[in-house]
N, C-alpha and C positions, 0 to 999 in steps of 0.2 A: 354162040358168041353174042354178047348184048352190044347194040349199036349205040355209040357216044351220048345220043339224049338218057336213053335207058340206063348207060351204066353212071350219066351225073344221078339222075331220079335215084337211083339203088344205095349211091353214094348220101345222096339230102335223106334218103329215109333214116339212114345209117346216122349221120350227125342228128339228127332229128332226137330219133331216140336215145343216144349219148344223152344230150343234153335232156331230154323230160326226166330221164331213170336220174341221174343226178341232181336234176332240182325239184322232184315228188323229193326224194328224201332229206333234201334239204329245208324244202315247206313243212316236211312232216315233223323233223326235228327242231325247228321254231315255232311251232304249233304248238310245240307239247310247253312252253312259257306260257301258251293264255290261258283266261279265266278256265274256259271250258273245253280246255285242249285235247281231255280225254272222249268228248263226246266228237269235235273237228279231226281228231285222226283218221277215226274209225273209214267215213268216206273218202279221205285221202287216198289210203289204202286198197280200198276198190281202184282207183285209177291204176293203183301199180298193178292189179290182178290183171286188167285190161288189157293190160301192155305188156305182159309177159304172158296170157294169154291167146297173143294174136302172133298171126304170120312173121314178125320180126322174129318173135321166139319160137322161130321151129323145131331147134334142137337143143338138148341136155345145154351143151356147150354154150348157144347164144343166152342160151337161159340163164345158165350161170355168169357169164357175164355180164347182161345187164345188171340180176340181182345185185353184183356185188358194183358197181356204179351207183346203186340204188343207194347200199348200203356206203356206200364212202363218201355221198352226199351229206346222208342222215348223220356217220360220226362227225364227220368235219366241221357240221355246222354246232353240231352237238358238244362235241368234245374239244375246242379250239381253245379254249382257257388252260391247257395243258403246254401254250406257248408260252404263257405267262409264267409258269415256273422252270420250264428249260429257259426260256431267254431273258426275263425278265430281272428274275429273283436267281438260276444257276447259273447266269451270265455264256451260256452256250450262244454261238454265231446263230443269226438271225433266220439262214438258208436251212442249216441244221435241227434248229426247233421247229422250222413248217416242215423238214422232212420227215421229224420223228411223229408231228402230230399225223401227218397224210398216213405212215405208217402202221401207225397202232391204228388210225382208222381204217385201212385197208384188213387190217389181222383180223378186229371184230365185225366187217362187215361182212366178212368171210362165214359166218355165221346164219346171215342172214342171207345169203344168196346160196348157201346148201340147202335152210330152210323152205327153198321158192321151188323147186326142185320136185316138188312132190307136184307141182302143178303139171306135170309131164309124166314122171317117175310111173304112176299109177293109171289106171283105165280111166278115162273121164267121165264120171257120174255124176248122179245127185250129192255122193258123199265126198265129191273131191275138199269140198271146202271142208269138212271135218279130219280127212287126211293132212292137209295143208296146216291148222292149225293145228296137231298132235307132232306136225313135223318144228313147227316153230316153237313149241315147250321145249321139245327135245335139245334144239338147237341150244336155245336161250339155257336151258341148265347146264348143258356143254360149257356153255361161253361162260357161265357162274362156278364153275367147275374146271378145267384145264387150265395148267399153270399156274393154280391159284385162284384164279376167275378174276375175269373184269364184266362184271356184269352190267356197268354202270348203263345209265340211257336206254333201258327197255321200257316196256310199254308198258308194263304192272304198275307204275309209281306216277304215271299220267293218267290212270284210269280213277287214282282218287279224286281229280275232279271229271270223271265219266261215269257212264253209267252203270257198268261194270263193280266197284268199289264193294259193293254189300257183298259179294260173292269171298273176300278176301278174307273175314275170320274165319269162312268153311274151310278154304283147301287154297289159300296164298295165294301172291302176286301171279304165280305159274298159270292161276286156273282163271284171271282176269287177260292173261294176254291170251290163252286159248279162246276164251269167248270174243276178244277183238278181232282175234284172224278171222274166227267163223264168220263175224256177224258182216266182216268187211268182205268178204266171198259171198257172204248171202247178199249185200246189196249190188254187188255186181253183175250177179244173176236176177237182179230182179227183171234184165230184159228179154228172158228167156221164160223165167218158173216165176211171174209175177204176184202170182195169190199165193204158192207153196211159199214163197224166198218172204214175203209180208208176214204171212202169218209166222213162220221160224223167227223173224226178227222178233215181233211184236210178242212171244211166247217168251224169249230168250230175256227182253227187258222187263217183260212181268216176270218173273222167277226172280229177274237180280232186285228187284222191287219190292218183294213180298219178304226176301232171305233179309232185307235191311229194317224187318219187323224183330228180327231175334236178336238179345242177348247174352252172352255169357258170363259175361266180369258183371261185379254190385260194387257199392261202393265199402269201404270198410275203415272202419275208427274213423278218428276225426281229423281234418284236410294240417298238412305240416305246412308251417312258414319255409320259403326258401329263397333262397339268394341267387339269383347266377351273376356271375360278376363277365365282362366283356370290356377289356384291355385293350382291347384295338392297337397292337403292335404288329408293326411293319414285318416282314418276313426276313428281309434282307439286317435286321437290329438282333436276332435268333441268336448270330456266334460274334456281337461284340462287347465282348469284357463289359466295358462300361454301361450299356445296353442291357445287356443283360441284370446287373445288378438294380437298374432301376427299375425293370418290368418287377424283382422279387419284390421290392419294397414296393411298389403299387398294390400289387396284389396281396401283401399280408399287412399293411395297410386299411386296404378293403375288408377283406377280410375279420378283422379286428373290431371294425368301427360301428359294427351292429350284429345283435346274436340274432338267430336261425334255427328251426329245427333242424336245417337243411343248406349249406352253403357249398355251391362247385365253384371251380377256377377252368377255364378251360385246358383242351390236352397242350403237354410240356408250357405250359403257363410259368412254370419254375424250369427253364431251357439249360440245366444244369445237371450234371451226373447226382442222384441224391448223395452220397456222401461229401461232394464238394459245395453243397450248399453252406450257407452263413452259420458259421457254428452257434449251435443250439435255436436254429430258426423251427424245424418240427417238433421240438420241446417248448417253445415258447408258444406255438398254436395250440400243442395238447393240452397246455396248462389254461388255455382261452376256451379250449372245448370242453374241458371239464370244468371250471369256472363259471361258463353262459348256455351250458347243455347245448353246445352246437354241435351238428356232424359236418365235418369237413371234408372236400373232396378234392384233392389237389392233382392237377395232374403235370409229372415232371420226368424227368430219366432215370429209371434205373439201372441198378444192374446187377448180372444173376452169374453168379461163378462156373465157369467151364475148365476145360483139362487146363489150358497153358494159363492161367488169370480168371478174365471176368468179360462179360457181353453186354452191350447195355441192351435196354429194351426199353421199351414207348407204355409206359404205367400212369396209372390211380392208385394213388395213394387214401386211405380214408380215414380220419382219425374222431373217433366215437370219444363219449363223454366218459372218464374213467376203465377207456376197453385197448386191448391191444390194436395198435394199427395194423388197418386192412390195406391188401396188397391185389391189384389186378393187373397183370400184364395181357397186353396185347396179343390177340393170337393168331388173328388173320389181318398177314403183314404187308404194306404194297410194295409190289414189282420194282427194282429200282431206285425207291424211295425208301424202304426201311428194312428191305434182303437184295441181295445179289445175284441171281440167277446164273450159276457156271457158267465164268467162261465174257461173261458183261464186266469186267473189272473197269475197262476202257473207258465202258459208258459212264461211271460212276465218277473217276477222276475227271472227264469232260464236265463232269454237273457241279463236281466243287461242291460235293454234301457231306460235312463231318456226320461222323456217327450216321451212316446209310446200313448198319448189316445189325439189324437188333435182333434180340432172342428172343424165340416164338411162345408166347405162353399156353399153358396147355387152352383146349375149346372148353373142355366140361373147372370152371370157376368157380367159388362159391360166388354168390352174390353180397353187395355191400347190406349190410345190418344198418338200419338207420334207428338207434337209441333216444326212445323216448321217457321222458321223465311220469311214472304213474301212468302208461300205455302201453300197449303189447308194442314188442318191437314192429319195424318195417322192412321190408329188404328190395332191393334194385338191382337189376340185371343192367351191365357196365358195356357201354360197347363205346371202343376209340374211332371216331373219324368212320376210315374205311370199312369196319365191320358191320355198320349199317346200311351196307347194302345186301348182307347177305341173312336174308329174312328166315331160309331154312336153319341155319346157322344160331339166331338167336331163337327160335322156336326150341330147336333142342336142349339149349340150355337151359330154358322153363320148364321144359316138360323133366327134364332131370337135374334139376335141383332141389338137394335136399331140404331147401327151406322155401315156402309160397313166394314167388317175386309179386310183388305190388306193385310195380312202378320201373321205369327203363329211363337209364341215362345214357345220352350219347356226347361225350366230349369232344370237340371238333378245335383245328386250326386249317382255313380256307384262308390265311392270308396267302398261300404260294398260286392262288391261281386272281389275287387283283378283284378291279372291280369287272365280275363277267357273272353268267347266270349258273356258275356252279353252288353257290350257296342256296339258291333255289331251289335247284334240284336236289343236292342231297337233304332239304325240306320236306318234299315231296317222297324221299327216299324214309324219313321217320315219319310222314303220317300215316305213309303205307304199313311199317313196322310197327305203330299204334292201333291201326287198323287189325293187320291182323290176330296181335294178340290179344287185345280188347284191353290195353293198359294207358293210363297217360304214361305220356313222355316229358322231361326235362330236356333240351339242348343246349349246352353252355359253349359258346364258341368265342373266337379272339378276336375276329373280324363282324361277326354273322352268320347265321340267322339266329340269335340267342333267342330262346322260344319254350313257350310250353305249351305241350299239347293234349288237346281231353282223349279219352279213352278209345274214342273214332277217328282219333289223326285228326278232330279240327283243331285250328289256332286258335289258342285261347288268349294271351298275350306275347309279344316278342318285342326287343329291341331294335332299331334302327341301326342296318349296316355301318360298316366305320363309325365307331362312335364310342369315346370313352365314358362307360359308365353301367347300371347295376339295376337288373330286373329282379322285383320283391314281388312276389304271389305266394297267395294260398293256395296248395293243390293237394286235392284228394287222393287218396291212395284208391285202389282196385283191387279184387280177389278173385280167383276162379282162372278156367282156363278155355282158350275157343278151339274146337276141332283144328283148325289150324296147329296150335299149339300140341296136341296132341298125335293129330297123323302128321305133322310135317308135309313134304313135297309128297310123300308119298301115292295115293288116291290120284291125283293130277299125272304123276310120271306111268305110273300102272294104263291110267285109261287111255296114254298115249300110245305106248309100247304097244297093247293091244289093237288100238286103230292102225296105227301101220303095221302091223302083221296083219289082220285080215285086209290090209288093199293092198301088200304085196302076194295074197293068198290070189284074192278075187284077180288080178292084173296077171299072175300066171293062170289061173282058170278060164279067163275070157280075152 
């Protein structure tokens, strides 16, 4: 029996560590906004090994407990612009939007506190920390994988301003958060294996130093004019008749008023089923595109016919200089927002979101053909919004596509989450996507971040959040392909699966 001072003490250690596991990950998830947030994670991290490490976590169970504290710090602080589109813009009660955000953050930190697990799971060696990180890829491609994935707020897309980044045309995002677990376990041990844990670090940042001497992509033909146009239209103006009709006429407008090699609109920038649009409005742009040699990229509703009618779906539309138009729907659809998950009808009539259940379009696309006058063509791998977080995903569709992609567009509407640091991040989410494939990027969005980016995911120009008006650059096309592009996740997921089998081999043998 503990006597009364003892069991307050047991109780403060108890609150104690509640509160650090929830604010380590809350540090760690506002961290990942500054300049150099991939290199300030890394030892963050070590604090939380510390502390799941020690006598509080002596069992599976406290273990996974804290972990996930950890983790519901990290989404909450992370993921909290997700109130902004249940409360703000679906008009959901104020108590129900922080339940739904605490929620979903509690589902994906669930992730990360199975992840922490291997810090006990296995014999405690010099190799735990290599265990530890093969256990957080594993997690992490779970969490990008199950129900779809919500992969958003991992560590791979903070590591492009860390020092990890060079590593990502070899073997993607995956193989930059494995070297962050490592290296953040190696500095935690530096108070044990101080010249071993030094030297590993110090080996681990020359390799990613040396890898950021190689390229793959060159440049090819000569740089295209292009347009991104950013409307800056309110979310909650999306389904008003009147509203509507103005955003179309801004935009073909725009549109209109200077030719391009290259001109996007951002996605549903035309917030209308296409055949309900202004009769002969994509006749009147084709007739501009083949007039001013423009390719145009619109992105609006469409819809794809099923047994009883028709489905709309979240599309890119493309219309080349005398070519038939090009058609890209959407294929990886968000949760809630543009499919229905059986059995959620509830949720959906609580958010008050027409057109919530679109059709998925297949993953393997062609890509947009960008027609040049007296030049070899170009062509662009299409990804809406939320497809840009999933890097394996557009890897594959370069590596099997029948025609070479030069260049990556991502269409974005970030007005449902207001002014919060989600445009940021899904920033950070295409330099990584640039990064690894070794291509510039285009981002045309409604709100922000409108941006182009070089071949290494840096920012070469962008626009200013909320703001009505029209980024013109020259930008070079790319050619070739980066081992990323070619193995995918694969290499990364193989060398994990292998590490936690041999330290659940060595943990039954000793």
């Amino acid at each position: 029996m503990l006597d009364q001072h003892s069991y307050q003490q047991h109780i403060s250690v108890k609150i104690f560590s509640v509160f650090l596991l929830f604010a380590l990950g809350a540090v760690l998830a506002a961290s990942a906004e500054l300049t150099y947030g991939g290199w300030i994670q890394i030892p963050i991290l070590s604090i939380l090994w510390w502390r799941l490490d020690s006598p509080v976590a002596n069992t599976l169970k406290k273990q996974f407990g804290l972990g996930l504290l950890f983790g519901i710090g990290y989404f909450v602080v992370g993921l909290w612009w997700i109130y902004i589109s249940l409360h703000d813009v679906g008009g959901i009660n104020a108590l129900l939007a922080c339940i739904g955000v605490l929620l979903l953050s509690a589902y994906v930190a669930l992730y990360f506190s199975l992840a922490t697990l291997a810090i006990s799971a296995f014999s405690k060696n010099r190799l735990t920390g290599l265990f530890l990180a093969a256990s957080w890829v594993l997690a992490e491609f779970l969490r990008g994988y199950i129900f779809t994935g919500f992969p958003w707020m991992g560590f791979a897309e903070t590591q492009f301003n860390g020092p990890f980044a060079p590593i990502a045309p070899f073997f993607g995002g995956l193989a930059c958060t494995f070297l962050v677990i490592w290296t953040s376990w190696e500095i935690y041990q530096l108070r044990k294996h101080i010249t071993s844990s030094l030297l590993l670090i110090t080996s681990a940042l020359a390799i990613s130093l040396f890898a950021s001497s190689f390229s793959f992509t060159k440049p090819t033909g000569e740089p295209i004019s292009v347009r991104l146009i950013q409307g800056n239209f309110e979310q909650s103006l999306k389904f008003n008749p009147q509203a509507i009709g103005q955003q179309i006429d801004f935009y073909t407008r725009e549109i209109t008023k200077e030719a391009a090699n290259l001109i996007i609109i951002p996605e549903t920038a035309f917030p209308w089923p296409q055949p309900n649009l202004p009769f002969g409005l994509l006749q009147y742009l084709q007739t501009f595109s083949n007039s001013s040699g423009s390719n145009i990229l619109l992105g609006l509703i469409g819809e794809v016919p099923k047994e009883n009618g028709v489905q709309y779906s979240n599309r890119a539309t493309g219309l080349s200089p005398n070519q038939p138009p090009y058609q890209y729907d959407k294929s990886h659809l968000v949760p809630f927002g543009e499919f229905i998950p059986p059995g959620f009808q509830w949720f959906v009539k609580a958010f008050h979101v027409p057109m919530s259940d679109f059709a998925r379009g297949d993953l393997k696309q062609a890509p947009l053909t960008i027609v040049r006058k007296g030049q070899d063509d170009l062509h662009a791998a299409i990804t809406i919004c939320y497809e840009d977080v999933f890097g394996g995903e557009l890897a594959y569709r370069i590596q099997n596509s029948d025609k070479p992609v030069n260049l990556l567009i991502n269409m974005t509407n970030l007005a449902w989450f207001g002014d919060s640091q989600a445009p940021t991040q899904q920033l950070r989410l295409s330099q990584l996507r640039s990064l690894e494939t070794g291509l510039p990027a285009l981002r045309a969005t409604n709100t922000g971040i409108t941006a182009v980016l070089g071949p290494d995911g840096k920012l070469l120009q962008s626009l200013p959040e909320f703001t009505q008006t029209t980024l013109s650059a020259n930008v070079q096309a790319y050619a070739g392909k980066t081992p990323y592009v070619i193995w995918g996740n694969l290499p990364i997921l193989v060398l994990s699966c292998l590490l936690l089998l041999w330290g659940l081999i060595r943990h039954r043998r000793f």
